[in-house]
N, C-alpha and C positions, 0 to 999 in steps of 0.2 A: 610228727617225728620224721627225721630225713632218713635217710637210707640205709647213710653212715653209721646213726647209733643205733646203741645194740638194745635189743627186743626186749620189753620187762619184764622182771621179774614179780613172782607173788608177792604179794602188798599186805607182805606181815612183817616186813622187819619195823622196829619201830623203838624209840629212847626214852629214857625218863631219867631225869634228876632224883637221888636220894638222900636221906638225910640220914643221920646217928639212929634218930628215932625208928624211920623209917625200917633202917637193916633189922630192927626185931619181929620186923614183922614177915616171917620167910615165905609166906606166900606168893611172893609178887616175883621170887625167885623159880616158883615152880618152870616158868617159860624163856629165864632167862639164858642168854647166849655168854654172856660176861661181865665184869664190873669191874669199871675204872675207879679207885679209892683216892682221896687225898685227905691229908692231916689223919689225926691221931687212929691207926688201926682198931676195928671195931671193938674187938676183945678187951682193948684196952680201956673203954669206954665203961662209964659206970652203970650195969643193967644190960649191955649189949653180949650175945655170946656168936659165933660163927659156925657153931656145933652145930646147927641145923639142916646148913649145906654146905658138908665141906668138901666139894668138890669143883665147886663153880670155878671157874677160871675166872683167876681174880688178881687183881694188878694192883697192891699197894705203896702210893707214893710220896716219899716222907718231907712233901709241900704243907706247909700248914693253909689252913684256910683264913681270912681277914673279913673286915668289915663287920664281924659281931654274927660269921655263920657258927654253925655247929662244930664241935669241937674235930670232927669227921664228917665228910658227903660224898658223893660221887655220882657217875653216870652207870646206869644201868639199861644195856643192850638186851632187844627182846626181841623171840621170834617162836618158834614151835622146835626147840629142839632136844637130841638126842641126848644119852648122857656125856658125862665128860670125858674126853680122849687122849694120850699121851701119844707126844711124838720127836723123838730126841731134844726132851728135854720141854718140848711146848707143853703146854697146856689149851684145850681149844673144845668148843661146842661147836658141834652145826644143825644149820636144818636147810630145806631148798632151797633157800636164798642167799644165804650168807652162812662165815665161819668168821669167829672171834676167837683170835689165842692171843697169850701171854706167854713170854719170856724172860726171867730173871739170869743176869749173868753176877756176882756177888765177888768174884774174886781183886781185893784192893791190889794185886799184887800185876795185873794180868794187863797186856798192851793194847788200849780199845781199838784200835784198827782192825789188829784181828780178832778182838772179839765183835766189833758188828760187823767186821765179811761171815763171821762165823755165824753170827745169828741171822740174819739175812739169809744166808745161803740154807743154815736151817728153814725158814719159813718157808724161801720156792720150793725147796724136796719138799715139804711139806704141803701145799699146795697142788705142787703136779699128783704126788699120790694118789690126793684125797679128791682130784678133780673138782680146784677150786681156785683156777689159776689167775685170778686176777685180782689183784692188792685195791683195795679202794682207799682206805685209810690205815696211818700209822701213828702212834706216839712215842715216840723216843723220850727215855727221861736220865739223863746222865748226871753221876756223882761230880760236884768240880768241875762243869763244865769248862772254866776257863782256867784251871788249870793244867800243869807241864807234864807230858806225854811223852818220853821218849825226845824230849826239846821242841815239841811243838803240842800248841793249843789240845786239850782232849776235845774239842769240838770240832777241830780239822784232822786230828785223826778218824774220828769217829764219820766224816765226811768220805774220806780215804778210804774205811773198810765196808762201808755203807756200797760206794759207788763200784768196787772190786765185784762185790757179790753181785750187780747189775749185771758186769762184766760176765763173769765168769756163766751166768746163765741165758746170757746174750738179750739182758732184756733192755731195749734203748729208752734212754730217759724219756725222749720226749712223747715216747708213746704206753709206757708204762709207768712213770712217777705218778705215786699215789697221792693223795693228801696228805701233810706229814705236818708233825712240829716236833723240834730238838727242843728241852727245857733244862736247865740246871734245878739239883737240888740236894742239900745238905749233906747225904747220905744215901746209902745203898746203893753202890752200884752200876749198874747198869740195865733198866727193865724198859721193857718193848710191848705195849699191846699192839692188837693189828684186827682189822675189819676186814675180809676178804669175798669174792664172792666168784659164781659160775660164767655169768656177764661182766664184759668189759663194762668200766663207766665211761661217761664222757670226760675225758681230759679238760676242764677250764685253764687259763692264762691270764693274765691282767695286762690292757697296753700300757698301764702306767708304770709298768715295771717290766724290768730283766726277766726273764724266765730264769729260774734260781741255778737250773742246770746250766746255763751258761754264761753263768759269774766268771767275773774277770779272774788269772790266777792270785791278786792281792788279797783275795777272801781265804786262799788257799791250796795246796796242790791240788784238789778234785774239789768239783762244785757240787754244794747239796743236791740231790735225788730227789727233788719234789714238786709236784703241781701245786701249783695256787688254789685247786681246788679239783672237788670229784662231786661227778650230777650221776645219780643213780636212779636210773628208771624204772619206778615201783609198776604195777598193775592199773593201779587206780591213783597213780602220783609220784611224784620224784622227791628221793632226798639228796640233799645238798649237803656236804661235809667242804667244806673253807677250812684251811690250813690257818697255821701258827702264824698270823699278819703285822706287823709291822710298819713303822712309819719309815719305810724305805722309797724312794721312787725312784724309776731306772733301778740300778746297784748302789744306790748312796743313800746310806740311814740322813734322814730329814730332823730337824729341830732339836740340835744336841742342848740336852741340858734343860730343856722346856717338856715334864710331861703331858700338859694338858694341851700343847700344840703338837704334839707326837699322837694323843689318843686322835685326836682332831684328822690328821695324816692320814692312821689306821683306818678310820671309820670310812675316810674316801675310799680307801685301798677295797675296803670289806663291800662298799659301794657297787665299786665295781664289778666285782667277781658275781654280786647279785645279779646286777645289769646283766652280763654274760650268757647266766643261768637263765635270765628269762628271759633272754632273747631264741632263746632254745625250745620255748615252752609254748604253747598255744597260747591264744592274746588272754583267754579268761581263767588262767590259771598261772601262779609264779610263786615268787620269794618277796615277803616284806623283808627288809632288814631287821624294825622293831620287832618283830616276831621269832626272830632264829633265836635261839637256845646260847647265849654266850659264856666264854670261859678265860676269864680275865687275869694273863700271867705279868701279878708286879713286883721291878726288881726289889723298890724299897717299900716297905711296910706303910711308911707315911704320907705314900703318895696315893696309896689305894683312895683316900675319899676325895680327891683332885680328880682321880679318872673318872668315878661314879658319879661326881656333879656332870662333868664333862659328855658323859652319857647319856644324862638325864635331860639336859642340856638339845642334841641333837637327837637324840632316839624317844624323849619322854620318860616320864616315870613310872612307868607301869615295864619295868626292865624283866626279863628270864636270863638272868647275868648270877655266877657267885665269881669269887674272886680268890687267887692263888699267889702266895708270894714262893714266886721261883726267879732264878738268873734266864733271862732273854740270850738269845747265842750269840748276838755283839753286845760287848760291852757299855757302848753308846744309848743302848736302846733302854727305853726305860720300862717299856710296856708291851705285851704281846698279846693278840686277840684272837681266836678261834671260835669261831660259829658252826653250827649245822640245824639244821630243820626240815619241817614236812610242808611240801607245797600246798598252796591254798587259791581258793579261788579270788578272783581280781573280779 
C-alpha cells in the first residue's frame, strides 16, 4: 500500500443480497448497519412482516424488480453495530468501521435543489458530529427524474443543490466525491442512502472518461459530484464500491438507441475502474469483474433480457446480477450498472 492511502480499517464490514423470503428471517438483521429495498415493501408481501426490526435504517424504493425476481430484494449492509440513531431527520447505524444512514425527503410540492443542498448539508453535520467524516458511497433515488423543476430538468436541479452543499462545507470534488448513482423512479420523492466511514477511501477515475465533476456546462449548471468509484481498505482486504456506469466515453453517451451495444460500452467502462483497483492492490490479490455483486438499472422493462444475455455473453453465466427497472439520468441511456465487491486472491 503507498503512503498516500489511508490505513485499514477492521475487516468486518461486509454485504449480502436479500430476498422477500429471506426478510422473514430477522436474524441476519441482528448485525445489520442498513438495507437498501427495491420493488414491492416487505409488509406488503404475502407472509412478510417488518415488526421484528423496526428500527433498521431502511431505504424503500418504489423500482420494481424484473427478470422473474422476487416480488421485493435488496442489499443488506453488515458490520457489528450499535442501535439505531436519529439525526435531523437521518436515520443511521454505526460501528468502527462504517455508518449507514437514510434519508427520505417526501414533500411533491418542494424545489430539489434545495432539498439535496438541504440533505447533503444534513449528512456532513452529520458526519463531522459523529466523527465519521468521509462519504464512501451514495444512492440517490429521485421522483421524475426527468421531469420540470422550476424550468429545468429535476436531475440538474438536483446536481445544483448536491454540488452547493459541497460548497458550502468546503469539500472539493475531486477529493472528496464519493461513489454515487442518481436513478429515477415512479414515486416517492426523494430518498438518499449513504455509506460513510472514519478513513478516507481511495478516490478511483476512469481515462476513458470525463471525471463527472468536470462535465462540460451542456449536461448543466453544476456537474455531478461523483467518483467513478471508492476502493476501501479493509484489514485483511479491500472493498470496491463502482458507481452508477454508463455507456458514456469521454462526456458523450455512446450507442444511442442500441442496448446491448451500450451494456457492451458499460462493461468496458466497469473494466476499467477494476483495472484501476487492482493496479492499487498487491499482484496476488484484486477484483474479478465476473465476481462483483451487480445491480442492473433498465429504462425499458423489455430490454432487461437483451442486457442479461449480453452479460452472459461477456461475464459468463454464473452472474451475482438482479435487475431494476428505473430512468438512467440521460435520457439517451438505456442502461446503468453498479458493482461492488470483496477482493480476492489472484
Amino acid at each position: 500500500m503507498s503512503a498516500s492511502e489511508p490505513a485499514p480499517v477492521a475487516d468486518v464490514l461486509h454485504f449480502s443480497r436479500i430476498s422477500a423470503k429471506g426478510y422473514g428471517d430477522s436474524a441476519g438483521f441482528k448485525q445489520a448497519l442498513g438495507l437498501i429495498w427495491f420493488g414491492e415493501p416487505p409488509e406488503s408481501i404475502a407472509g412478510q412482516t417488518s415488526g421484528s426490526i423496526p428500527d433498521l435504517p431502511f431505504l424503500s424504493v418504489s423500482m420494481p424488480l424484473l427478470l422473474g425476481e422476487a416480488a421485493g430484494g435488496g442489499e443488506l449492509w453488515q458490520g457489528t453495530p450499535g442501535a439505531t440513531e436519529l439525526f435531523d431527520g437521518i436515520r443511521y447505524r454505526r460501528d468502527e468501521t462504517a455508518l449507514f444512514g437514510v434519508l427520505t425527503v417526501d414533500d411533491k410540492d418542494s424545489h430539489l435543489a434545495a432539498d439535496s443542498q438541504s440533505v447533503y448539508e444534513r449528512i456532513f453535520r452529520l458526519l463531522d458530529h459523529v466523527g465519521y467524516p468521509h462519504l464512501w458511497r451514495t444512492w440517490n433515488f429521485l421522483a421524475d427524474i426527468h421531469g420540470s423543476d422550476q424550468g429545468l430538468e429535476r436531475y440538474r436541479q438536483f446536481n445544483i443543490g448536491r454540488q452547493a452543499a459541497y460548497d458550502a462545507f468546503s469539500q472539493p470534488a475531486a477529493s472528496t466525491a464519493p461513489a454515487a448513482c442518481a436513478l429515477g423512479m415512479p414515486q416517492g420523492g426523494f430518498r438518499v442512502g449513504f455509506l460513510a466511514g472514519r478513513k478516507p477511501p481511495v478516490l478511483l477515475e476512469n481515462p476513458r472518461q470525463t471525471s463527472a465533476y468536470h462535465y462540460p456546462d451542456t449536461y448543466g449548471p453544476r456537474s455531478p459530484t461523483f467518483s467513478r468509484a471508492a476502493l476501501i481498505p479493509l484489514e485483511n482486504r479491500h472493498l470496491l464500491l463502482i458507481s452508477g456506469t454508463a455507456s458514456i466515453v469521454g462526456h458523450e453517451s455512446r450507442h444511442i438507441g442500441n442496448v446491448r451495444a451500450q451494456t457492451r460500452e458499460t462493461l468496458t467502462n466497469i473494466s476499467e475502474i477494476v483495472a484501476q483497483a487492482n493496479d492499487r492492490l498487491p499482484n496476488n490479490t484484486g477484483f474479478l469483474l465476473a465476481q462483483l455483486q451487480l445491480r442492473v438499472y433498465v429504462r425499458r422493462p423489455e430490454d432487461a433480457d437483451a442486457v442479461r444475455r449480453e452479460l452472459r455473453v461477456c461475464l459468463g453465466k454464473k452472474l451475482n446480477v438482479c435487475f431494476v427497472q428505473a430512468d438512467v439520468c440521460r435520457q439517451e441511456l438505456l442502461v446503468e450498472i453498479e458493482a461492488s465487491g470483496l477482493s480476492v486472491g489472484l
